[in-house]
C-alpha positions in Angstrom: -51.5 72.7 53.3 -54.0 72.3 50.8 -56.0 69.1 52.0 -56.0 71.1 55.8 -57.6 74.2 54.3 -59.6 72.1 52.3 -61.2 70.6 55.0 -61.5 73.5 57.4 -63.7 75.1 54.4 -67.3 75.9 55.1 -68.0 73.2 52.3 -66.7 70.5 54.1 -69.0 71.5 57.2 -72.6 71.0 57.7 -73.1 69.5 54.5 -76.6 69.2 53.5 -77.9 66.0 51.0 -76.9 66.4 47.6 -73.8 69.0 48.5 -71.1 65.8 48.2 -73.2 64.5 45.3 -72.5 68.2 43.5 -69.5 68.2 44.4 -68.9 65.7 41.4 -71.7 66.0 39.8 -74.5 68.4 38.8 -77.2 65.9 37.6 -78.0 63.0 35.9 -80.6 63.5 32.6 -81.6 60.7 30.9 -82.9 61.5 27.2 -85.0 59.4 25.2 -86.7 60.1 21.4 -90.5 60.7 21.1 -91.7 59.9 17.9 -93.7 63.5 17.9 -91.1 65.2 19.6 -87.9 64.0 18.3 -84.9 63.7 21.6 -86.9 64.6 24.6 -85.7 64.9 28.3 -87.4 61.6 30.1 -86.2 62.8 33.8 -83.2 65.1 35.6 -82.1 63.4 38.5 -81.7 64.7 41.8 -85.5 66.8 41.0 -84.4 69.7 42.4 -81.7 70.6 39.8 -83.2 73.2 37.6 -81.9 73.2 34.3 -83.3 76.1 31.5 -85.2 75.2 28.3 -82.1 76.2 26.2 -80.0 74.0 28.4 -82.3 71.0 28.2 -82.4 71.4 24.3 -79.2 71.8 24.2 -78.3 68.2 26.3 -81.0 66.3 24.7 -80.0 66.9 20.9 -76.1 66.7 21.7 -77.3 63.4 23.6 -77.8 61.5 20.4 -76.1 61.0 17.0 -75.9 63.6 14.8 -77.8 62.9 11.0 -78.7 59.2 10.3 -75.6 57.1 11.2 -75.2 53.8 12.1 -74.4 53.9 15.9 -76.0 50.2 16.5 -75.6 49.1 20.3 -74.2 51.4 22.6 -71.7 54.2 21.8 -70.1 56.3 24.5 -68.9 60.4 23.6 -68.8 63.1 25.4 -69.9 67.2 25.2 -69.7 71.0 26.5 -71.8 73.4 26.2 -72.6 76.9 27.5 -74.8 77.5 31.2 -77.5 79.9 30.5 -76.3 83.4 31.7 -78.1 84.6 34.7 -77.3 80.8 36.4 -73.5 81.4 36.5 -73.0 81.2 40.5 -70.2 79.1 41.1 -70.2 76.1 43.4 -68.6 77.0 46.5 -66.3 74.0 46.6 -65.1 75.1 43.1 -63.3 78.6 44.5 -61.0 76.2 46.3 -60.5 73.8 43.8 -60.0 75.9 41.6 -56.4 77.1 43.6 -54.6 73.4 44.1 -55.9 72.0 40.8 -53.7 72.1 37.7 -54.9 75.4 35.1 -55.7 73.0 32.8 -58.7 71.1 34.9 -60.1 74.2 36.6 -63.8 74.6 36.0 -65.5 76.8 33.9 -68.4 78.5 35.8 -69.9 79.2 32.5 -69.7 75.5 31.1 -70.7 72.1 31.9 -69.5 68.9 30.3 -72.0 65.8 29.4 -70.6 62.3 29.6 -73.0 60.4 26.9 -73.7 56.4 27.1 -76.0 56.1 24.0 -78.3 53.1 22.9 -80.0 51.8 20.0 -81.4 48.5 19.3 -83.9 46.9 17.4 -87.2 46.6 19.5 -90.6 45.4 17.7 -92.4 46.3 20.9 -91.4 49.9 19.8 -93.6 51.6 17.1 -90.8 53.0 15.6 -89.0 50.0 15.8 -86.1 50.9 17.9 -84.9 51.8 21.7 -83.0 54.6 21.6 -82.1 56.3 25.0 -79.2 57.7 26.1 -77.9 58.6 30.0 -76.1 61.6 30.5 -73.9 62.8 33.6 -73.7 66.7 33.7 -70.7 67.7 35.5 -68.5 71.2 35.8 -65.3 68.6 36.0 -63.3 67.6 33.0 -62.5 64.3 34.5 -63.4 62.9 30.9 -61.9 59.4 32.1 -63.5 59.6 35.4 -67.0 59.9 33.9 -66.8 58.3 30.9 -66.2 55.4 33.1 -68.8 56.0 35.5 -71.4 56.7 33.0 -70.7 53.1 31.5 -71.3 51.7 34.7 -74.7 53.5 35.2 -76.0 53.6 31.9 -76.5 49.2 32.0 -78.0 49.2 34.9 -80.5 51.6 34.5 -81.6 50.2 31.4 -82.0 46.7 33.1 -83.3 47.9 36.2 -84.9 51.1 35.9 -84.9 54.2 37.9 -83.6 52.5 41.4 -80.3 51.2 39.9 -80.0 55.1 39.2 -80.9 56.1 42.5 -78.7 54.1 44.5 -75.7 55.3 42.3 -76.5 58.9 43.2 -76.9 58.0 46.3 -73.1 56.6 46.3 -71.8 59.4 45.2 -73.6 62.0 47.7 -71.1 59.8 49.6 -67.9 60.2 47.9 -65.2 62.6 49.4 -64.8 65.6 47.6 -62.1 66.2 44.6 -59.3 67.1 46.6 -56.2 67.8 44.0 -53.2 65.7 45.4 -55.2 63.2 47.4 -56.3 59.6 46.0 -59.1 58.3 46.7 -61.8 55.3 46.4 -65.0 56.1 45.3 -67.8 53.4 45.8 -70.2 52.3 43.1 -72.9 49.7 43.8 -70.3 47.3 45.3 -67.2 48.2 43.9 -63.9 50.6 44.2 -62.9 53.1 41.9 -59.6 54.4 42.9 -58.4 57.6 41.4 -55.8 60.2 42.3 -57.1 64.0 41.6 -54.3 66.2 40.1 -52.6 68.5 41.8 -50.8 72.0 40.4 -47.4 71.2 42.3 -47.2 67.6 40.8 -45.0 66.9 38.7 -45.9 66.9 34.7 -44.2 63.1 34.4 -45.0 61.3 37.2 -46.5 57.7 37.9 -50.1 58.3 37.8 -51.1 56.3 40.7 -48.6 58.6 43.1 -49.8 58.6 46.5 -49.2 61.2 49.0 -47.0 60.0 52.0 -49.3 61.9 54.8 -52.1 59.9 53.0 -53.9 56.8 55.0 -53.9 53.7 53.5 -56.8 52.9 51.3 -58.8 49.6 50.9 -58.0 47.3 47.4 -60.6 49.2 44.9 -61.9 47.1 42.3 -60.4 49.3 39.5 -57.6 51.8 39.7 -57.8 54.3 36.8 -54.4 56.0 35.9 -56.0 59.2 35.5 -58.8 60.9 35.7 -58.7 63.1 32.7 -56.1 62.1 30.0 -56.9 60.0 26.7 -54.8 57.9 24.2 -53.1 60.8 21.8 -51.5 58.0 20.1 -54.5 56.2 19.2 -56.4 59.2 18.2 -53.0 61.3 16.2 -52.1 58.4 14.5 -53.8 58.8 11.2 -52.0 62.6 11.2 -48.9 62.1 13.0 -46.8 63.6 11.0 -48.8 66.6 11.3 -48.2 66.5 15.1 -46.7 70.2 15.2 -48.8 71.8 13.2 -51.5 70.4 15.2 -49.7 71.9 18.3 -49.2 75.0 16.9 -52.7 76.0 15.7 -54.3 74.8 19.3 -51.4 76.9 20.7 -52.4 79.8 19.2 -56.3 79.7 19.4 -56.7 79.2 15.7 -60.5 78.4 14.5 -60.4 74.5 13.8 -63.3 72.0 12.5 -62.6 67.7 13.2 -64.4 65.6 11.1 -64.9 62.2 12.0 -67.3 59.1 11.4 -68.9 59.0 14.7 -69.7 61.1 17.9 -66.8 59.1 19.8 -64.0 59.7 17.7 -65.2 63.3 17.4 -65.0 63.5 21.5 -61.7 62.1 21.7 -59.9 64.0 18.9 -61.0 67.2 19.7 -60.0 66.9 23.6 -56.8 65.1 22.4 -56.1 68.6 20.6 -57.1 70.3 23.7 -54.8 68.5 26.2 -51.4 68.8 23.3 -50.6 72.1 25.1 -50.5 70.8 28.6 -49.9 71.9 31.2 -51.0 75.1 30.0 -55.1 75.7 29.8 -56.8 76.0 26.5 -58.7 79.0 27.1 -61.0 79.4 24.4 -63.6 77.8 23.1 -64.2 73.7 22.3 -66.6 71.3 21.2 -65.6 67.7 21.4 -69.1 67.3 20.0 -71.1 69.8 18.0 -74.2 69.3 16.0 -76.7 71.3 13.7 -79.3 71.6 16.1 -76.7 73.4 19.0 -77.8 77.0 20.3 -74.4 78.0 18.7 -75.0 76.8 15.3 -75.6 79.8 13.2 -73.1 81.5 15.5 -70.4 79.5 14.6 -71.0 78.9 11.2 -71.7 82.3 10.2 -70.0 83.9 6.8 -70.2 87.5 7.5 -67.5 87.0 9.8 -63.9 85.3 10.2 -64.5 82.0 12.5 -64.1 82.3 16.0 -61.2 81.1 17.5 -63.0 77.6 18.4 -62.5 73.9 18.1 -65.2 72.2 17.2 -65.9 68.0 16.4 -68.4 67.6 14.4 -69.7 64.0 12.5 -72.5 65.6 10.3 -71.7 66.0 6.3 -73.7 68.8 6.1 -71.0 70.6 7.5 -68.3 69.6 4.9 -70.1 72.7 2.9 -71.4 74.7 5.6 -68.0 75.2 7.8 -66.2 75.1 3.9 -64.8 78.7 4.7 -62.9 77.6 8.0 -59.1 78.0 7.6 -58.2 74.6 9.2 -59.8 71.1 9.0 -58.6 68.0 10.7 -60.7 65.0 8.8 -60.0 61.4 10.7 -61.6 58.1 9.8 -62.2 55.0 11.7 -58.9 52.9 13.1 -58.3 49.9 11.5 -55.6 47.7 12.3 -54.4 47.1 8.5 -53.7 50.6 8.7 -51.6 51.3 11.8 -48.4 51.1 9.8 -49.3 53.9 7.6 -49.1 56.5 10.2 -48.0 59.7 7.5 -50.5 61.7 5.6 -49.6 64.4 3.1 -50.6 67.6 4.0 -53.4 68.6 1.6 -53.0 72.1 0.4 -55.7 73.5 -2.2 -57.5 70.2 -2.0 -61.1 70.2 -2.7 -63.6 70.3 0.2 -65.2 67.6 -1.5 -62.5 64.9 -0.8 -63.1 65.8 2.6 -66.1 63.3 2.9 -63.5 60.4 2.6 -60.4 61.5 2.8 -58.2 61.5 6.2 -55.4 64.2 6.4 -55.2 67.9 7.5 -56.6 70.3 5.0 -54.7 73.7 5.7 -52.8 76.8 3.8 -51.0 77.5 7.7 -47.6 77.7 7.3 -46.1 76.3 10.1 -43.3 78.0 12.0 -41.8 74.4 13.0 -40.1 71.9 11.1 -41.4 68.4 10.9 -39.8 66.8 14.3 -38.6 63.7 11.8 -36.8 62.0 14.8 -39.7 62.0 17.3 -41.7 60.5 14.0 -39.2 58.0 13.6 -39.1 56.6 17.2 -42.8 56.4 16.7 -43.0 54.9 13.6 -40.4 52.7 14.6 -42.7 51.3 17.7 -45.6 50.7 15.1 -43.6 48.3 13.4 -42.0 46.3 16.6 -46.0 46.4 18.1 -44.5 48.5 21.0 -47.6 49.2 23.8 -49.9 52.2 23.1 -49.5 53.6 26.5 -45.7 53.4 25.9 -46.2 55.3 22.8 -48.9 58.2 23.8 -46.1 58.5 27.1 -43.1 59.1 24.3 -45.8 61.6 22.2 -46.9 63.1 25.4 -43.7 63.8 26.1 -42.8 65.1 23.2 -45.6 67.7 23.0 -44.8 68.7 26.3 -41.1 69.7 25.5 -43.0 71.7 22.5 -44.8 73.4 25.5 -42.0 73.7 27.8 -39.8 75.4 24.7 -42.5 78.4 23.7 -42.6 79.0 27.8 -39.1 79.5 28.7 -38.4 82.9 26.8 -41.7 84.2 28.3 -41.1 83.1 32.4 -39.1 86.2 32.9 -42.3 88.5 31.8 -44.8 86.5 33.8 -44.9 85.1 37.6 -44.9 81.5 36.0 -42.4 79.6 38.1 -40.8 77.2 35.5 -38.4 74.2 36.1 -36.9 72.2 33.3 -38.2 69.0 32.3 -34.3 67.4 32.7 -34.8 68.1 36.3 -38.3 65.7 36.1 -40.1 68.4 37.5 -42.1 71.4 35.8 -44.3 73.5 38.6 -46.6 76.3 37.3 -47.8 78.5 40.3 
C-alpha cells in the first residue's frame, strides 16, 4: 500500500526540525517596497533557506502589481517561476509523492509556486504615503487552494502582530503530517482545523471531494473542510468566453504559445491555471505563468521576435504587453465579472481584430482553426443554468465534466500505443497508471 510504504520511508524517520515543515512548504518571504530600492525582500523565513539573487528578484517583483493599478486593500494571486539551476535536488519526500499522486499535481523539481496575499493602504506615517507589503508562501506543491487559503490566514496576522504570529504558523506546520495522496487529513493553524484530502492517482476523476478512505482513523471536527486542495471555479473564470470553451481546450491540449490579459494579478492567476487544469487528468507539461510581469528573468526570453513563441501560457495584467506580445498567435483578453453581465456568457470570436481593441475588449483573439465544432448543447445546459441562477459549483461540476469527456475522447484511440490503463467515464471511474 501506498500510505505503508509511505511511512516505512526514510523521510518519515528521524525527522529533523523543519523536514515536516518542507514537506509543505519551502519558505515563507515577506516582500515590502523601499522607496530607493523599489520591492525588496524584508526576511525568508525559516533563516536557513537559501534562496539565489535571481530567485529573490524574481519573488519580490512578481510579489506586487504589475505597472500602476489600483489594487487598494488586499489582493490575493498566485506565481511560478524557475529554481536557479545548480539548486535542483529534489526533496526526498517528493520521489514518493511523486508515484501515488495524480500526473497532474506532481512537482516540478525545477519550479516553485508563490501564493501572494498583497497590501496597500493609505498610511501618512509612511513617506511615500502608503503600506505596501506583501507575504508570500513558496512551495513545490500546486495545492493552489490549499495555500491560497493558508496564505490569507497568515498574511492578517502578521501584519497585526508581527513576526511571532508568523513564527507560530511555521511552527504548526513543521507539525502537520506529510501530503500523503489518498489520505485526509487536519492540519492545525493557530487554533483551528483545516481538513483536506490529498489526491490520489487511483481515485476516481468524479468523485465526492471529501472521500475518506475506509482504513483511515477517524479525524477530529476541523474548523474548515476545503473540497480540494487544488481545483478553481472554471465556471466563474470561462464565463466571459464560454463559447470558446473548445478552442480553449484544444490549444492547451496541444502546447500552443498563449498570452491572458486581464485587469488584475488575480484574475490573471486564476485564468491561466483554469486553462491549465481543462486537460485533466492529464499533466500540462510545458511551460505556465499564472502571473508574468516585465521585470521576470524570462522577459526578453519570452517576448522575443526573432523567434516563434514558445509553447507557454502566460497571464499577464501589464498593457505594455498588448504591443510587445502583439506577434503571439493566440490571446485570451478577460475583464472583471460583473453581475449585469452573467447572462451574456457568448463572445464572438475575433478574427483579424486590431490588437488595439485588446485593451478593452473581452473575447479570444485567434486565426486557429479549430478541429471541433462548437459543443452547442453543453453551451445550452449552461446558458440555461445562468438564467434559472443554478449554483456555480453545480455549473463548473457540469463544465468540468464536460472538458473531461473532451480529454477522455482524444485518449481512447491512443491507450492501445501507450501503458495508460484507461476506463470509461460511464463506468464512474477513469485510472491512469
Amino acid at each position: 500500500m501506498a500510505n505503508e510504504e509511505l511511512l516505512k520511508s526514510p523521510t518519515t524517520v528521524g525527522l529533523l526540525p523543519w523536514d515536516r515543515f518542507h514537506n509543505w512548504v519551502q519558505c515563507v518571504c515577506v516582500v515590502t517596497f523601499d522607496l530607493e530600492l523599489g520591492q525588496a525582500m524584508e526576511l525568508v523565513y525559516p533563516g536557513h533557506v537559501k534562496l539565489t539573487d535571481k530567485e529573490k528578484t524574481n519573488i519580490c517583483y512578481l510579489s506586487f502589481p504589475d505597472s500602476n493599478s489600483g489594487c487598494m486593500g488586499d489582493t490575493q494571486f498566485h506565481f511560478r517561476i524557475r529554481q536557479c539551476p545548480g539548486r535542483k535536488v529534489p526533496h526526498p519526500y517528493y520521489v514518493t509523492y511523486n508515484r501515488e499522486c495524480p500526473a497532474a499535481l506532481q512537482t516540478d523539481n525545477g519550479y516553485y509556486y508563490g501564493y501572494v496575499y498583497f497590501r496597500q493602504i493609505k498610511d501618512r506615517t509612511i513617506r511615500r504615503g502608503y503600506f505596501q507589503k506583501s507575504i508570500v508562501i513558496i512551495s513545490k506543491l500546486p495545492f493552489v487552494s490549499l495555500f491560497n487559503y493558508l496564505v490569507g490566514i497568515i498574511a492578517p496576522q502578521f501584519f497585526e502582530n508581527g513576526l511571532p504570529s508568523l513564527e507560530a504558523v511555521c511552527h504548526n506546520i513543521d507539525q502537520w503530517t506529510a501530503p500523503v495522496p489518498g489520505d485526509t487529513l487536519n492540519l492545525p493553524v493557530v487554533g483551528s482545523l483545516i481538513q483536506v484530502r490529498i489526491p490520489c492517482r487511483s481515485d476516481k476523476v468524479i468523485a465526492m471531494p471529501a472521500q475518506v478512505r475506509s482504513q483511515e482513523p477517524e479525524l477530529l471536527p476541523a474548523n474548515t473542510i476545503l473540497p480540494s486542495v487544488h481545483e478553481v471555479d472554471l465556471f466563474s473564470i470561462f464565463q466571459p468566453v464560454l463559447g470558446h470553451v473548445q478552442l480553449l481546450w484544444e490549444l492547451v491540449l496541444t502546447g500552443e504559445p498563449l498570452v491572458v490579459m486581464t485587469a488584475s494579478p488575480t484574475l490573471s492567476a486564476k485564468t491561466v491555471q483554469s486553462l491549465v487544469h481543462m486537460i485533466w487528468p492529464l499533466k500540462y507539461c510545458s511551460d505556465y505563468r499564472p502571473y508574468f510581469t516585465i521585470h521576470d528573468s524570462e522577459f526578453r526570453e519570452y517576448t522575443t521576435k526573432t523567434q516563434a513563441p514558445p509553447g507557454v501560457i502566460l497571464g499577464v495584467t501589464n498593457p505594455f504587453f498588448v504591443k510587445t506580445l502583439q506577434h503571439w498567435p493566440h490571446v485570451v483578453r478577460i475583464g472583471e465579472m460583473q453581475e449585469e453581465r452573467l447572462s451574456r456568457t457568448l463572445v464572438r470570436l475575433k478574427k483579424g481584430s486590431t490588437m488595439k481593441a485588446l485593451e478593452c475588449s473581452p473575447g479570444v483573439y485567434t486565426r486557429y482553426k479549430p478541429f471541433l465544432s462548437k459543443d452547442k448543447a453543453i453551451l445550452k445546459k449552461l446558458q440555461k443554468g445562468v438564467t434559472s441562477k443554478r449554483p456555480l459549483e453545480v455549473q463548473t461540476a457540469l463544465l468540468k465534466r464536460y472538458l473531461l469527456e473532451l480529454t477522455q475522447s482524444f485518449m481512447i484511440p491512443l491507450v492501445k500505443f501507450s501503458s495508460i490503463s484507461y476506463v470509461r467515464l460511464d463506468e464512474k471511474c477513469v485510472c491512469y497508471k
